[in-house]
Each structure stands twice: as C-alpha cells, then as structure tokens.
Kinemage of the C-alpha trace (Angstrom):
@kinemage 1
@onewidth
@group {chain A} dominant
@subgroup {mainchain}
@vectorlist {calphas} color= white
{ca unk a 1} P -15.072 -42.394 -20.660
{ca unk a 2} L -13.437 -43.879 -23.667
{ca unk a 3} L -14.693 -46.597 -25.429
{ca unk a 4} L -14.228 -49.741 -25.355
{ca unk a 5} L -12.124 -50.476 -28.165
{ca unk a 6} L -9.795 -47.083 -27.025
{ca unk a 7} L -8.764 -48.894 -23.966
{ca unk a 8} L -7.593 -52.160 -25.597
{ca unk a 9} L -3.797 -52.267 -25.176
{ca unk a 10} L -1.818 -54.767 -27.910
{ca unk a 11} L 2.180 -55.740 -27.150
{ca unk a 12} L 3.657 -57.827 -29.424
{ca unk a 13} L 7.221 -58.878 -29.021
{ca unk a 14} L 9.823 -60.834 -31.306
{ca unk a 15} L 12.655 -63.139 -30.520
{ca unk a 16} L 14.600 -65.693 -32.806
{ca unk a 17} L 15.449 -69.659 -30.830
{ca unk a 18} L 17.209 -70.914 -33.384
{ca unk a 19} L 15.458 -71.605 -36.579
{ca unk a 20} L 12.185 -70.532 -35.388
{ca unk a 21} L 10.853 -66.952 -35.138
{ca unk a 22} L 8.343 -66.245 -32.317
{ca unk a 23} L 6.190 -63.539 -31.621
{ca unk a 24} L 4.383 -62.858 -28.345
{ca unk a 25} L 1.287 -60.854 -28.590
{ca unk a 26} L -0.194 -59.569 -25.389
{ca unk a 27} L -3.860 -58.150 -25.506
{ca unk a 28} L -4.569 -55.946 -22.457
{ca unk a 29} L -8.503 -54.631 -21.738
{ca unk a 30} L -10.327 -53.876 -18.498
{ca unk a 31} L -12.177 -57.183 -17.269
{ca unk a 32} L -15.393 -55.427 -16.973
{ca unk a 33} L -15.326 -55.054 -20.735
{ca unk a 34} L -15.819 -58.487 -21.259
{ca unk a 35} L -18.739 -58.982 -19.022
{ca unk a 36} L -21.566 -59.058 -21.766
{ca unk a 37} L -19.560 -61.023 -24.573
{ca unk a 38} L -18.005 -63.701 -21.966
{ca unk a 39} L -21.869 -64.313 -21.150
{ca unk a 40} L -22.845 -64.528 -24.547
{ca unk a 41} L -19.916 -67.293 -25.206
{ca unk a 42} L -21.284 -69.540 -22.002
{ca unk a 43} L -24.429 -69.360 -23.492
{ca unk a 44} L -22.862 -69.991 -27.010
{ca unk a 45} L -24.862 -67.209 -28.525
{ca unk a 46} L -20.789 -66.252 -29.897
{ca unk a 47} L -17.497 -67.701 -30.237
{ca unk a 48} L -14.706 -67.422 -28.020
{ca unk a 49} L -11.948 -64.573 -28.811
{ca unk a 50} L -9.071 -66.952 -29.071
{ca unk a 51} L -10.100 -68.478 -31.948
{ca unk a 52} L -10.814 -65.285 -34.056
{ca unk a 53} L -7.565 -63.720 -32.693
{ca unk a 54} L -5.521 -66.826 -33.690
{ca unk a 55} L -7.073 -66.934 -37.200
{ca unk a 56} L -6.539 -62.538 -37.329
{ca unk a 57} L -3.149 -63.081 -36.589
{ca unk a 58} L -2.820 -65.628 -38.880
{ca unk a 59} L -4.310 -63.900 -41.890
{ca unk a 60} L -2.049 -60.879 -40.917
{ca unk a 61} L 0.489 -63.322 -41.540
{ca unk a 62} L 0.059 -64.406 -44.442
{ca unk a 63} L -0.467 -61.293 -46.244
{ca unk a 64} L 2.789 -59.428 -44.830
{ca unk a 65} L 4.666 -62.485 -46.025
{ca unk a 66} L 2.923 -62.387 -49.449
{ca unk a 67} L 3.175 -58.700 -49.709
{ca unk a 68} L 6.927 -59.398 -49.395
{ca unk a 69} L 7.317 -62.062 -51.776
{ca unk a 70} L 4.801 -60.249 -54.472
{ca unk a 71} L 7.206 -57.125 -54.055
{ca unk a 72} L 10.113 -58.984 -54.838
{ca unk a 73} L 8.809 -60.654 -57.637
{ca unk a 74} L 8.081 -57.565 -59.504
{ca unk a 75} L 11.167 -56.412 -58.604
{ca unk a 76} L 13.112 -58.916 -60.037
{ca unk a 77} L 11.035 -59.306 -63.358
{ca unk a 78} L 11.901 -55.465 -63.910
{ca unk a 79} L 15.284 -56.128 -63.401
{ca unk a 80} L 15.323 -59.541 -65.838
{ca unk a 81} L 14.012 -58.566 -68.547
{ca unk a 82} L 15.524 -58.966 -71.977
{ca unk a 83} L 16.109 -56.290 -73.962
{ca unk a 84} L 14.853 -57.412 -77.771
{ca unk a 85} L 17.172 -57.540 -80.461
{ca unk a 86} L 15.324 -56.395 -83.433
{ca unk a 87} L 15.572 -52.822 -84.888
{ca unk a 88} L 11.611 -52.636 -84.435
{ca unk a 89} L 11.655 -54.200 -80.972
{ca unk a 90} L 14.255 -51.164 -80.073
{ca unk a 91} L 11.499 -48.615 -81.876
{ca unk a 92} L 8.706 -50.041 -79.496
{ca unk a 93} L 10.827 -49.690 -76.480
{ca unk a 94} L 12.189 -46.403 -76.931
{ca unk a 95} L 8.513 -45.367 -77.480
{ca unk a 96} L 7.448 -46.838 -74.568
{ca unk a 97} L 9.915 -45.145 -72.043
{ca unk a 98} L 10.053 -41.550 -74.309
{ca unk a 99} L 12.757 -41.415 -76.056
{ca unk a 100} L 12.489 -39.611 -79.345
{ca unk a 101} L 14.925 -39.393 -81.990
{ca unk a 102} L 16.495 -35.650 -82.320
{ca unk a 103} L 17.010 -34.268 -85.354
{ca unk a 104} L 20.582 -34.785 -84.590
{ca unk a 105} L 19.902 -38.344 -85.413
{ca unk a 106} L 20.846 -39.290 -81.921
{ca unk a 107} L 18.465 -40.308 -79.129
{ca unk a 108} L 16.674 -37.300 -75.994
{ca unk a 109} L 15.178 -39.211 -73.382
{ca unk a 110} L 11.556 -36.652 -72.796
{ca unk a 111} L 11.275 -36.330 -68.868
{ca unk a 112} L 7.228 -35.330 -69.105
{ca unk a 113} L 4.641 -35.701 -66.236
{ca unk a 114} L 3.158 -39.117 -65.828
{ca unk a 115} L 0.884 -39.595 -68.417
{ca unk a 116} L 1.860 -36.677 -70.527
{ca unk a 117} L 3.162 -39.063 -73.038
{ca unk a 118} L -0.704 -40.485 -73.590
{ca unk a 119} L -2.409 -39.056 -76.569
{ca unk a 120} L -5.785 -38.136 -75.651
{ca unk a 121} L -8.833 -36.834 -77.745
{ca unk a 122} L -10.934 -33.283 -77.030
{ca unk a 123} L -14.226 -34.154 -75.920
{ca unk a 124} L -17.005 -32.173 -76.864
C-alpha cells in the first residue's frame, strides 16, 4: 500500500474575473487518512489543516511573486548600467569582461572557461 502522503491528490486551477486573479486548489486524500490527526485536533493536541494550508499557500505566494520581481530587477540593473567615461574606467571594464589589447593595438575579446580569467596561486 502506498503511503500516505503518495495518495494525496492536489488540483489547482486559475481563472481571471476582472481585476482579480483566483486560484482554486483542491486537496484530495482517502478519509481514513485523517482518522488519527482529526482526533488529535478535537482534542487540540494539533491544529487544524486549513490554517497551515492557507498560510503554505500563502508563503508560496509570496516567494513566486518575489522571485519574479528579484529577477527583473537584476535584469534591468544589467541592462542600465552606465558605461564610465574615463580612459581608466574603460581599462577596468575591459579587464573585467576579457578583453585584452592585441598587439595590433586594437581590442580581442578572450572567450575562456568561467573562471579561467582568475589568477590563482600553486599550493604546496
């Protein structure tokens, strides 16, 4: 037989009225599974599930709307910022995204494995 948690079913549906978004999440377990944590609630030895599944769903929430919001963010301060205007500003960033001067006098952008551009020490 599998166990309990294997035969929990979860359905969650969408829809859009208007300005508001709704979900609909449908949880789905045999009855008998209940048995021993529905007596420990009467005797309120626990807490009852629809309070930690409101405040589960609610976390959930709240971090896949902050994921979204922290993933545009760093996308759009890559794409805004400035590039400096002094000669040594130029130096620093070339360095920093390799690209070397050739001995042409013009500029080789160095496509090398991440991290290949670190200088690292021997150990001994």
């Amino acid at each position: 037989m599998a166990p309990k948690t294997e035969r929990i079913k979860v359905e969650v549906t969408d829809s859009i009225e208007g300005e508001t978004r709704r979900f609909g999440i449908t949880l789905m377990a045999p009855n008998a599974d209940f048995q021993l944590s529905d007596l420990l609630r009467q005797r309120g030895v626990i807490s009852p599930l629809d309070g930690e599944l409101k405040q589960a769903v609610r976390v959930a929430t709240e971090n896949y709307l902050s994921g979204a919001e922290a993933l545009i963010s760093t996308l759009t301060k890559g794409s805004a910022a400035a590039p400096k205007s002094s000669a040594n500003g130029k130096r620093n960033e070339r360095k920093a995204i390799g690209v070397s001067r050739g001995s042409d006098g013009g500029s080789r952008l160095e496509q090398d494995p991440a991290g290949a551009n670190q200088r690292t020490e021997p150990t001994t």
